[in-house]
N, C-alpha and C positions, 0 to 999 in steps of 0.2 A: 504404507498409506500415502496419498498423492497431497500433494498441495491444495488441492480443493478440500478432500475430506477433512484433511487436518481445520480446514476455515467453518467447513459446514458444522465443526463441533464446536465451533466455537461461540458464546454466551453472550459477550459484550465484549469494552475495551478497555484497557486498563491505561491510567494516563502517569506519570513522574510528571508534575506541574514543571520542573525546570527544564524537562526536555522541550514539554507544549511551549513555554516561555522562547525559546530558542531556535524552535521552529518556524514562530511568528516574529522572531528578531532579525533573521536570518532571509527568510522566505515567503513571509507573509503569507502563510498556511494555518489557518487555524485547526483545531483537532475536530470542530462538528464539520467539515472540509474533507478532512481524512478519512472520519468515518464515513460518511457519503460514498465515498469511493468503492468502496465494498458492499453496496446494494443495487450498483447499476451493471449495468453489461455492456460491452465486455468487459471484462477483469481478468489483467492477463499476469499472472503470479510463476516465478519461478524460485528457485534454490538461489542464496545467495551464500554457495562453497568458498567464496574467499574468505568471508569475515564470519565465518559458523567451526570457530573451534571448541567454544563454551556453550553454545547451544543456536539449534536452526536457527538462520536469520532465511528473508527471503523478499527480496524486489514484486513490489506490484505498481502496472500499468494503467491506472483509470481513471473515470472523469468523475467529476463533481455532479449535482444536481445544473447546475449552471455552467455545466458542457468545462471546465478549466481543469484539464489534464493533468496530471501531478504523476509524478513516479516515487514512491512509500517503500520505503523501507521498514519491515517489521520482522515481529516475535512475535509466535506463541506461547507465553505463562497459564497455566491453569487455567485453559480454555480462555482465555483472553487475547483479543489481540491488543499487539503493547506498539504503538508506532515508537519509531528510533529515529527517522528523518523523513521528509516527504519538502517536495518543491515542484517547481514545475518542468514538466518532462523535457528533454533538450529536443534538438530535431532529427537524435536517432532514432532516439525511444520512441518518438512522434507516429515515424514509418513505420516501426514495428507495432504501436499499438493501433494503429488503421490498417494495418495488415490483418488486424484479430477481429476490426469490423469489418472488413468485408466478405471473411468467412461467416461471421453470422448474419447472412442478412440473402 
């Protein structure tokens, strides 16, 4: 199953208030932020094989409703997605994720 399918099953998002807490302490990301991220295009998701020995983790690329770029780190739980960290994307990620808009467009 790809990375997209695995998202397209997914229901909603599952929050640990102390992670959201830490994320907004850390990076001032809020989670209705994160979830944004995942309704606009593009969204550019991969495998995140280093840290997926206890179960998939996986890096996504994308922007907010208010264009602010963020690179998310998540899980899938029971059809949820669960964010783990998310901040604002550096200036590689940057390249790579306007690499993904200008194939769609």
């Amino acid at each position: 199953m790809s990375n997209y399918d695995s998202l397209l099953e997914c229901n909603g998002f599952e929050w640990d208030n102390n992670n959201a807490d830490k994320i907004w302490r850390k990076h001032q990301v809020s989670p209705s932020e994160c979830e944004q991220v995942y309704f606009n295009l593009p969204l550019v998701v991969t495998d995140d094989v280093k840290h997926s020995q206890k179960e998939n983790r996986y890096y996504a690329l994308g922007h907010t409703d208010t264009g602010r770029l963020l690179f998310i780190v998540f899980t899938i739980r029971r059809k949820k997605i669960r964010v783990i960290s998310a901040r604002n994307m550096s200036r590689k990620e940057r390249e790579v994720y306007h690499s993904h808009e200008k194939e769609n467009t």
